[in-house]
MIRODO-688245 format. One line per 3 residues: for each residue x, z, y of N, C-alpha, C, O. Coordinates in steps of 0.001 Angstrom, whole numbers. Example, Ala and Ser with C-alpha at 12.3 -4.5 7.8 and 13.67 -1.06 7.14 Angstrom:
# MIRODO-688245
13190:7800:-5690:12300:7800:-4500:13200:7800:-3300:14236:8465:-3319 ~ 12850:7080:-2250:13670:7140:-1060:12900:7870:30:13409:8039:1138 .
END
This chain:
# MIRODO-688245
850:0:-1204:0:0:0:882:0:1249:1795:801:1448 ~ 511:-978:2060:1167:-858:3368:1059:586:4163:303:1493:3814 ~ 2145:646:5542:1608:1505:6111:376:1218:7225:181:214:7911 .
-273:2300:7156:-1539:1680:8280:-1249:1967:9934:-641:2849:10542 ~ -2001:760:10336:-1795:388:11709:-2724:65:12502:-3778:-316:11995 ~ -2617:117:13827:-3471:-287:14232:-3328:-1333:15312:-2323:-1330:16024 .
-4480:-2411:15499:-4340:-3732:16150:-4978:-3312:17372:-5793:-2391:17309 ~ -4664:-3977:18707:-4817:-3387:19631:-4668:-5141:20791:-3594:-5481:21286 ~ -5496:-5651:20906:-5064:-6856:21927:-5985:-7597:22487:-7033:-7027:22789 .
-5849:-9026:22769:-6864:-9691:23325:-7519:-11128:22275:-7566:-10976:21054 ~ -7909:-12249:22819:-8334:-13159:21624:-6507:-13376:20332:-6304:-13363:19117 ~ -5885:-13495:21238:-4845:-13414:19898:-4631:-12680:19025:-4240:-12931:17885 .
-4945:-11443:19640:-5237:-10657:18008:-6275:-10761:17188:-6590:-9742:16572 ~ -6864:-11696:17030:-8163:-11738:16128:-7496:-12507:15161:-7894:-12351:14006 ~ -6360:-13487:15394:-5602:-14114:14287:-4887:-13100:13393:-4705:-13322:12196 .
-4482:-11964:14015:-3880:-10886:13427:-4781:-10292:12262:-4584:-10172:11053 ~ -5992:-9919:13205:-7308:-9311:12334:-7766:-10072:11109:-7923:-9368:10112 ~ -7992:-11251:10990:-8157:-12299:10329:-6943:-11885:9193:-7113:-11010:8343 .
-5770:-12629:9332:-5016:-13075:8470:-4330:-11302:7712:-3612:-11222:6715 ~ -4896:-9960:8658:-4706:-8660:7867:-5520:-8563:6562:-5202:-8151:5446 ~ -6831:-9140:7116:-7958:-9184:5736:-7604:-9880:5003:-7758:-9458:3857 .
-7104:-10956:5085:-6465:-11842:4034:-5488:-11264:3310:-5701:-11201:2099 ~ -4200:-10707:3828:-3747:-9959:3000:-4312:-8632:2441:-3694:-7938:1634 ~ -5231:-8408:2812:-5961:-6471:2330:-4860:-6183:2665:-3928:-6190:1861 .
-4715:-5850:3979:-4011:-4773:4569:-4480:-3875:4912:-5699:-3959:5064 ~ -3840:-2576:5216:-4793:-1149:5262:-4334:-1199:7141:-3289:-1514:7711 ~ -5404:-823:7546:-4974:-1367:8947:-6774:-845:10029:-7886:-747:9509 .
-6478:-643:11370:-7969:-228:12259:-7711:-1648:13341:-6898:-2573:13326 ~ -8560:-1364:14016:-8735:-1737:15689:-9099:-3430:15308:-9754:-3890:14372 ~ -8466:-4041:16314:-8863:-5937:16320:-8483:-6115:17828:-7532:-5598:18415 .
-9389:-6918:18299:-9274:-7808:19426:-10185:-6858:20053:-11197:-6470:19468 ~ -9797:-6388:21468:-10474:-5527:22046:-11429:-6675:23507:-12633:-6928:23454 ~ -10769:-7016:24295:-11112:-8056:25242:-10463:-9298:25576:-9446:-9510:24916 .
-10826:-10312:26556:-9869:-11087:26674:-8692:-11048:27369:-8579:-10003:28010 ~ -7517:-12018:27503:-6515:-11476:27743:-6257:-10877:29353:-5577:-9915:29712 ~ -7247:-12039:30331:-7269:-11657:31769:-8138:-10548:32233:-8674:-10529:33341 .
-8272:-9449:31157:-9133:-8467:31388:-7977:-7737:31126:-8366:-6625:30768 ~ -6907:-7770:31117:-5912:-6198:30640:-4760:-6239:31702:-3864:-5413:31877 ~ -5113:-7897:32641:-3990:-7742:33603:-3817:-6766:34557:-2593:-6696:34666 .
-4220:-6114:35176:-4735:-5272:36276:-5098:-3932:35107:-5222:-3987:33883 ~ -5218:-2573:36203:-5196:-1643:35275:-6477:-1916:34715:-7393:-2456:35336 ~ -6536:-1462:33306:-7738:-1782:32445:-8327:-65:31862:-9527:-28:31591 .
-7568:1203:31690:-7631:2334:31265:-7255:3438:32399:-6674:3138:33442 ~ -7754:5048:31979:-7581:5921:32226:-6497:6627:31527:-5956:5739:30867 ~ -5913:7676:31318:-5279:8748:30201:-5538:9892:31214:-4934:9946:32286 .
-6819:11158:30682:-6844:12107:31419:-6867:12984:30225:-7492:12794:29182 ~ -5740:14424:30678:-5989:15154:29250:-5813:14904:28217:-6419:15669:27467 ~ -4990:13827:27498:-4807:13239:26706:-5886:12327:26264:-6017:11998:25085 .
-6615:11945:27166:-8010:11375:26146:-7198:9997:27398:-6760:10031:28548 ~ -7405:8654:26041:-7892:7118:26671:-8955:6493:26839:-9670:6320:25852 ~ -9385:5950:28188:-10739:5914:28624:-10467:4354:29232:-9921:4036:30288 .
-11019:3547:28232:-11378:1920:29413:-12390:2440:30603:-13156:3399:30700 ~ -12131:1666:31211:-12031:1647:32876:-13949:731:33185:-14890:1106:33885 ~ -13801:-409:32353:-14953:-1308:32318:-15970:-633:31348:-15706:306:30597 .
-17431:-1394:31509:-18219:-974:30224:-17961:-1697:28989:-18036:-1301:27826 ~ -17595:-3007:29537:-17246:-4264:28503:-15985:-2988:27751:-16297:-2300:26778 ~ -15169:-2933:28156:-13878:-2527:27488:-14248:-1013:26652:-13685:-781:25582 .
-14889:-373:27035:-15485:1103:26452:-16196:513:24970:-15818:768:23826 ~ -17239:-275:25358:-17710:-522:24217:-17397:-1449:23290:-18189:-1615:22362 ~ -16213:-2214:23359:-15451:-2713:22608:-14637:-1913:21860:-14653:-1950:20629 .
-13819:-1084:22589:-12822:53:22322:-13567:1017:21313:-13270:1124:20123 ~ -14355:1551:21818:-15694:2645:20783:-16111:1715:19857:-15600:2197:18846 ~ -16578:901:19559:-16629:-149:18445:-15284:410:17292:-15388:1216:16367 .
-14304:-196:17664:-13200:102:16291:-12857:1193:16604:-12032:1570:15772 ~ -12997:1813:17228:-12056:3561:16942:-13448:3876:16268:-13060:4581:15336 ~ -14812:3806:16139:-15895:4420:15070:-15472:3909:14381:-15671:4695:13455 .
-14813:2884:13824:-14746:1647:12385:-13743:2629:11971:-13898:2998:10807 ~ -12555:3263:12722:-11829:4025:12664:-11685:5469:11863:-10814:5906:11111 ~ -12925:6011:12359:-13240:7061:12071:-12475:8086:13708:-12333:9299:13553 .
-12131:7551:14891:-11440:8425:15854:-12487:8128:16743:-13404:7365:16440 ~ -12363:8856:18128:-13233:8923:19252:-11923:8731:20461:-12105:8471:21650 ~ -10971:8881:19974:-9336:8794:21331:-8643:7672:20442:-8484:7751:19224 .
-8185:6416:21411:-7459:6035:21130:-5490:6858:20394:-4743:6755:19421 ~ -5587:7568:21685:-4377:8548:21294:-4332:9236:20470:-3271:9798:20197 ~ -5794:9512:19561:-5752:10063:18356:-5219:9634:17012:-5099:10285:15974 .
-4862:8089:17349:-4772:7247:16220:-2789:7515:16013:-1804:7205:16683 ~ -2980:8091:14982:-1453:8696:14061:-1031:7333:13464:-1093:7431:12238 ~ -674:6248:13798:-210:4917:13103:712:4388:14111:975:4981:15158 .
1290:3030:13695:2019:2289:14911:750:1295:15348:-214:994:14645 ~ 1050:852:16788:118:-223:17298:939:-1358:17212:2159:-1365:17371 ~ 153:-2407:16929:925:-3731:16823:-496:-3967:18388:-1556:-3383:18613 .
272:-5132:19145:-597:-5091:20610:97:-6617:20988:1275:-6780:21305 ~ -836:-7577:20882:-1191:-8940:22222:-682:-9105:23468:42:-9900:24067 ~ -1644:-7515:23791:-1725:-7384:25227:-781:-7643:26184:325:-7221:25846 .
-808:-8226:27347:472:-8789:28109:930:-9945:27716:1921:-10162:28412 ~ 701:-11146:26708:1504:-12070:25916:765:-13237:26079:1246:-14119:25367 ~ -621:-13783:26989:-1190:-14890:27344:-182:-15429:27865:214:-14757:28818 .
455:-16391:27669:1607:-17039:28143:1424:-18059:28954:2156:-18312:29911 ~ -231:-19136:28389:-248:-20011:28819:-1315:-19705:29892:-1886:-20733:30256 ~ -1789:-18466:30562:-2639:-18238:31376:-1591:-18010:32284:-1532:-18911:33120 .
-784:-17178:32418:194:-17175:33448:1036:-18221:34034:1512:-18206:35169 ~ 1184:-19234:33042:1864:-20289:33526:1173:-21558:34424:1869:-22215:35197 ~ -221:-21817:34239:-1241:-22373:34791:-1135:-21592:36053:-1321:-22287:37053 .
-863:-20215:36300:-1782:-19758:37030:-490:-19733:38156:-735:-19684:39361 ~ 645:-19766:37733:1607:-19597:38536:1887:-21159:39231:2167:-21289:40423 ~ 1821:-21767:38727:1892:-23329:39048:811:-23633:39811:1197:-24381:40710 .
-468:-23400:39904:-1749:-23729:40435:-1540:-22910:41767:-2197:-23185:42771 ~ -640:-21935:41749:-262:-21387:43085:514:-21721:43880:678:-21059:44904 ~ 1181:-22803:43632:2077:-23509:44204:3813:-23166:44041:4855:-23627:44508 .
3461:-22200:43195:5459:-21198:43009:5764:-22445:41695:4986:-23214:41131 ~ 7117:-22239:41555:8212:-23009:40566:9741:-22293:40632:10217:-21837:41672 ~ 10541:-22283:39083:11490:-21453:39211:12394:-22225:39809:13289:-21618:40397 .
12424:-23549:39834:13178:-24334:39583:12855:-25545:40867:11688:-25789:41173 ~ 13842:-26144:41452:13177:-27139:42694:12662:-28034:42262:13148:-28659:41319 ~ 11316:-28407:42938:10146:-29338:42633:9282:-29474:43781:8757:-28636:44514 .
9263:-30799:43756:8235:-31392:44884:6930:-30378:45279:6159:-29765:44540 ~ 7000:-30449:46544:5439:-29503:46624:5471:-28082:46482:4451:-27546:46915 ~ 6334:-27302:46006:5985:-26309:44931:7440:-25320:45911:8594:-25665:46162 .
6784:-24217:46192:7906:-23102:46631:8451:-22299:45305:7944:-21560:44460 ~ 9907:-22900:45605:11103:-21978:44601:11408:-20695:44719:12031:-20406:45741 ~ 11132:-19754:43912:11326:-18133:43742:12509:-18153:43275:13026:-19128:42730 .
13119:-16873:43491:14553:-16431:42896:14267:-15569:41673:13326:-14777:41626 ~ 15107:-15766:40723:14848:-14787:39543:14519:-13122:40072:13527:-12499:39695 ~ 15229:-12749:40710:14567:-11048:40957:13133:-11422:42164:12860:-10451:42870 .
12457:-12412:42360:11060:-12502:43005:10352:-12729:41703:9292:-12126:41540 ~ 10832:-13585:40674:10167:-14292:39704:9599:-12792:38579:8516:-12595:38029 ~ 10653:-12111:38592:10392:-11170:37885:9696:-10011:38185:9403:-9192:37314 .
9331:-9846:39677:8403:-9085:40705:7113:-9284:40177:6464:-8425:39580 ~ 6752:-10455:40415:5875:-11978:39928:5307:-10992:38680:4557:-10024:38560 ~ 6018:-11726:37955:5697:-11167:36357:4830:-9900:35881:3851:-9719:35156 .
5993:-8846:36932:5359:-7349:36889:4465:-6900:37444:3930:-5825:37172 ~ 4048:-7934:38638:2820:-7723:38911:1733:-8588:38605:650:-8634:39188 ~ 2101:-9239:37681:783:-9814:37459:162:-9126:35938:-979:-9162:35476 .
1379:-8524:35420:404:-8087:34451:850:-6010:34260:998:-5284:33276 ~ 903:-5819:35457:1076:-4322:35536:104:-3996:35010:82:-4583:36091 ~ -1186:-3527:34247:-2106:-3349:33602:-1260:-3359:32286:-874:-2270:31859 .
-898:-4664:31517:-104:-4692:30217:932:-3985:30396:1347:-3483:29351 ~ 1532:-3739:31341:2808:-2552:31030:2529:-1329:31307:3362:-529:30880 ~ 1278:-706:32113:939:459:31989:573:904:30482:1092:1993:30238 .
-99:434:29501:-922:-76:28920:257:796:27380:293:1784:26647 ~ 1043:-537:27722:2242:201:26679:3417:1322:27109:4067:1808:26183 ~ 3687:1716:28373:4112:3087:29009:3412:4121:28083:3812:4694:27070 .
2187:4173:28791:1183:5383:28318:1233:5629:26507:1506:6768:26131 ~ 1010:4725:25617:1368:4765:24510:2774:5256:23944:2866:6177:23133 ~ 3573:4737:24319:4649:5386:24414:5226:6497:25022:6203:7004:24470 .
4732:7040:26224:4635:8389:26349:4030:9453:25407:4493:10589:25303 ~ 3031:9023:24777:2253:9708:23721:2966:9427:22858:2156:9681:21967 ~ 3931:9066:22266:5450:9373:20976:4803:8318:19588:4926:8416:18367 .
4052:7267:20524:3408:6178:19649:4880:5068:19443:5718:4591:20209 ~ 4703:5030:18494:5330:3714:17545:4610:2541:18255:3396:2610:18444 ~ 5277:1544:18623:4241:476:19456:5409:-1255:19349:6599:-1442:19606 .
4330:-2161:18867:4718:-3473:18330:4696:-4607:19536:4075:-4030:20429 ~ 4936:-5486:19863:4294:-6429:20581:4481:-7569:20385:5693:-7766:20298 ~ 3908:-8463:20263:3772:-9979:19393:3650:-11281:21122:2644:-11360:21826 .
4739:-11944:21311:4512:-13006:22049:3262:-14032:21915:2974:-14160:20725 ~ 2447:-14789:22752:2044:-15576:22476:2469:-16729:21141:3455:-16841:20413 ~ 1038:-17549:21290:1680:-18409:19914:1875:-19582:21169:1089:-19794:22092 .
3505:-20435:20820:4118:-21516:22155:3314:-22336:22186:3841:-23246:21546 ~ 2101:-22762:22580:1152:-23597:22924:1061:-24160:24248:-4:-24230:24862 ~ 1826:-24439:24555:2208:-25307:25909:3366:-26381:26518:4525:-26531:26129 .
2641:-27081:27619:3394:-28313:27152:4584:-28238:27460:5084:-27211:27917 ~ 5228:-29337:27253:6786:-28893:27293:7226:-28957:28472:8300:-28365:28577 ~ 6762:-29549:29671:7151:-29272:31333:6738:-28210:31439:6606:-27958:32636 .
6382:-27231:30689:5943:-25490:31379:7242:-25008:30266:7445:-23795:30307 ~ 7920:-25591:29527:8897:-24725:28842:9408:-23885:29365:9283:-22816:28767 ~ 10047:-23840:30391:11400:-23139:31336:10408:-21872:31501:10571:-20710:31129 .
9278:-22504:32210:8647:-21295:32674:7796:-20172:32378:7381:-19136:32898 ~ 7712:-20895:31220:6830:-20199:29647:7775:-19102:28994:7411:-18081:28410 ~ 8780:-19445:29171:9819:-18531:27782:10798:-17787:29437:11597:-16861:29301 .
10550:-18315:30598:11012:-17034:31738:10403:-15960:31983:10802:-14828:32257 ~ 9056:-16560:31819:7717:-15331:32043:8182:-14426:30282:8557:-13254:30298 ~ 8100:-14960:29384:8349:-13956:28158:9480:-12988:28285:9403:-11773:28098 .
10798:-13837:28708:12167:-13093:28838:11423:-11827:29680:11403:-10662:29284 ~ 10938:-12226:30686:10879:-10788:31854:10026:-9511:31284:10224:-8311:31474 ~ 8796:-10311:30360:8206:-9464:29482:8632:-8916:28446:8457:-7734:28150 .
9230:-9742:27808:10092:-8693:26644:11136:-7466:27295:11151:-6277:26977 ~ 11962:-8141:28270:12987:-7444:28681:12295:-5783:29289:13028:-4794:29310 ~ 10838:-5716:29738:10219:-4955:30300:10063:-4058:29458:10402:-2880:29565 .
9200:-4911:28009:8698:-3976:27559:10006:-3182:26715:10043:-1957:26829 ~ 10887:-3743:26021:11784:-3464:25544:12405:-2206:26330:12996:-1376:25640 ~ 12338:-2042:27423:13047:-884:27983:12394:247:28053:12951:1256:28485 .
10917:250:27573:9503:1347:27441:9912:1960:25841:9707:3068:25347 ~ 10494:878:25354:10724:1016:23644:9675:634:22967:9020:1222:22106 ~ 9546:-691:23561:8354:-1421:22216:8885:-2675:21793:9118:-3697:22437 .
9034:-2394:20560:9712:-3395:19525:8917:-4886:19791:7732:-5168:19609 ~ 9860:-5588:20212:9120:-7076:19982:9225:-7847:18294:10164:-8011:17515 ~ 7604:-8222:18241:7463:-8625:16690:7690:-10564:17388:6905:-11308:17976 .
8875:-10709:17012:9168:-12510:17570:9342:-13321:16546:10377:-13528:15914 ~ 7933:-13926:16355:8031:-15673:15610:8558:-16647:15726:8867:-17414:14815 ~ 8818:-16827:17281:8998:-18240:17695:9730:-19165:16764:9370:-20302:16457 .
10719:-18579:16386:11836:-19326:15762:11715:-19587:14129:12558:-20088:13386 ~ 10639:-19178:13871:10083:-19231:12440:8968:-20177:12334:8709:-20725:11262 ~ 8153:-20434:13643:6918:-21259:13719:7484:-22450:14946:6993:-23535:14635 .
7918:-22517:15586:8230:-23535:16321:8806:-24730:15960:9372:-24730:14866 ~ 8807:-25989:16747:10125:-27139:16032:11013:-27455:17325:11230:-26601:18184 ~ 11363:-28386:17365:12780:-28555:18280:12544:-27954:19125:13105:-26895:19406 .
11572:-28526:19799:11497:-28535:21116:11402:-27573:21441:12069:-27337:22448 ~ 10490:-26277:20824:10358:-24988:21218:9035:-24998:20971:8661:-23826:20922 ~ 7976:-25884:20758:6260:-25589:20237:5914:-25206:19218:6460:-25573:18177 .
5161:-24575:19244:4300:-23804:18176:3982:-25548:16923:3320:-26546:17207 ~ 4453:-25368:16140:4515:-26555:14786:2778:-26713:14742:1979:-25784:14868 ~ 2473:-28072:14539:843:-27918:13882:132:-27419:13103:-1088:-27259:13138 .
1131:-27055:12095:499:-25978:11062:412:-24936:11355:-263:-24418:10465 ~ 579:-24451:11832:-82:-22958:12842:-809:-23038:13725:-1132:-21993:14291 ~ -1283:-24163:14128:-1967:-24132:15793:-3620:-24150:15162:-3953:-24887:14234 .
-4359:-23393:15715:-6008:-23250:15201:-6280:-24521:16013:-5707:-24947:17016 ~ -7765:-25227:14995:-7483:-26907:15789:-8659:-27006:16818:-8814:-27970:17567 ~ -9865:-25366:16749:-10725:-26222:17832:-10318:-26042:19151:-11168:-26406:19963 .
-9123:-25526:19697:-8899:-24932:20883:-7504:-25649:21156:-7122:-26316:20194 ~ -6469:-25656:22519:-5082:-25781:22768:-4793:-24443:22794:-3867:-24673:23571 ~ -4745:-23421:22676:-4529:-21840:23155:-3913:-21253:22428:-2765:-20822:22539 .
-4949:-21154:21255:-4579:-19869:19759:-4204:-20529:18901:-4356:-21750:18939 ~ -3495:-19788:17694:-2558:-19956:16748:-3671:-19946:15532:-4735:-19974:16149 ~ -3888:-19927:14542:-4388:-19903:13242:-4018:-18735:11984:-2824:-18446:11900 .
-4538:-18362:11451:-4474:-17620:10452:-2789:-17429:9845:-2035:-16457:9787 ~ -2685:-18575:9529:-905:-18734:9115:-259:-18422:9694:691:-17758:9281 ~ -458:-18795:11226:581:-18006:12545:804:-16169:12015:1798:-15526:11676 .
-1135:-15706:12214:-1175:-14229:11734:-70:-13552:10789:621:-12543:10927 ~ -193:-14613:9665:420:-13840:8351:1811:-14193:8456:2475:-14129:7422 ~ 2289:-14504:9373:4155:-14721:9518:4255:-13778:9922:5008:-13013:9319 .
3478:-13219:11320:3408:-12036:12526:3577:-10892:11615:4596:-10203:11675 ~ 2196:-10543:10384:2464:-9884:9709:3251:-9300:9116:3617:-8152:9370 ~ 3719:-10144:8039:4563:-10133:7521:6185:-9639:8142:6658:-8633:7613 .
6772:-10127:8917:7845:-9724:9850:7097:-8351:10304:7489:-7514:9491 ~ 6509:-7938:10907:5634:-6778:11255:5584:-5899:10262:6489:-5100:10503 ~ 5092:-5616:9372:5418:-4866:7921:7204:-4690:7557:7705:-3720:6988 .
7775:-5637:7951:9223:-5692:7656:10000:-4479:8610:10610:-3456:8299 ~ 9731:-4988:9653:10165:-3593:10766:10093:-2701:10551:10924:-1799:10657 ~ 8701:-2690:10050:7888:-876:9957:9450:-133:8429:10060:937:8432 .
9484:-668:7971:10218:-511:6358:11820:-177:7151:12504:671:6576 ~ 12267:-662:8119:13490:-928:8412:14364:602:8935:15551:555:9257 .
END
């Protein structure tokens, strides 16, 4: 029997959720909201108790902690494997549609790496509060990159936005669970056999069970 865990994220973790049942893994939680709902603060921690902030997010959250058998997130004695913070291709749209670029380009105002990385932290200060607080509470805590679903003129800026995020979270002490290099091909994209086909966004079941799998490996290490 594996050790049990709990899933904690946005639509990308439902590939997680998915491909856990597939393996009968012993495991709580799922996909709590979507991903532009966790950018900005999304929770409380008063007294040790975790409290979403929204109704949407309460009653999502109360959903699997009953499936759970808990009423506090912080009650949950497992490691979190967590999404959250890892929409890759929402940030990169969103940074470009604003007119910023890391790199010189027509039209488009050039940031310096310590603005770019300002950038970053504030756009998804919510996802790094998110995993702080967990980790203050002496939680074991996972975090899984997006699946590379974007085109290859957002490369640079796709895997700059990750660097700043990993590098972030990594210094909170949350283990990055990283596929890329197991599911990708040259270029750096997510391979077709992983990509779920009714959407450009999410990854597929197979993506899940690599994540997994490497994920279970850590936990053992």
């Amino acid at each position: 029997m594996n050790p049990k865990f709990f899933i904690f994220g946005d639509s990308h973790s439902g590939r997680l959720l998915r491909a856990a049942r597939g393996l009968r893994l012993d495991f709580d939680g799922g996909s709590i909201m979507a991903g532009e709902n966790f950018h900005e603060r999304f929770f409380t921690v008063r007294r040790g108790r975790f409290r979403m902030l929204t109704e949407l997010g309460r009653e999502r959250l109360d959903k699997r902690l009953a499936e759970a058998g808990l009423s506090n997130l912080l009650d949950a004695d497992m490691p979190f494997l967590s999404t959250v913070g890892f929409n890759t291709t929402n940030f990169g749209n969103t940074f470009e549609h604003q007119g910023f670029a890391i790199e010189s380009a027509p039209g488009k105002t050039m940031v310096s790496r310590a603005c770019f990385g300002a950038v970053v932290a504030g756009a998804r200060a919510g996802a790094i509060e998110f995993y702080r607080a967990l980790r203050d509470a002496g939680k074991r805590v996972y975090a899984v990159p997006s699946p590379q679903r974007f085109d290859k003129n957002q490369m640079r800026l796709c895997r700059a936005f990750e660097a700043v995020m990993i590098a972030r979270l990594s210094e909170l002490g949350v283990v990055i669970v990283d596929v890329r290099a197991e599911t990708t091909d040259a270029r750096g994209i997510l391979r077709p056999e992983y990509a779920y086909e009714k959407d450009r966004v999410h990854a597929n079941d197979a993506f899940g069970e690599i994540v997994l799998r490497k994920f279970l490996a850590m936990l053992e290490e």
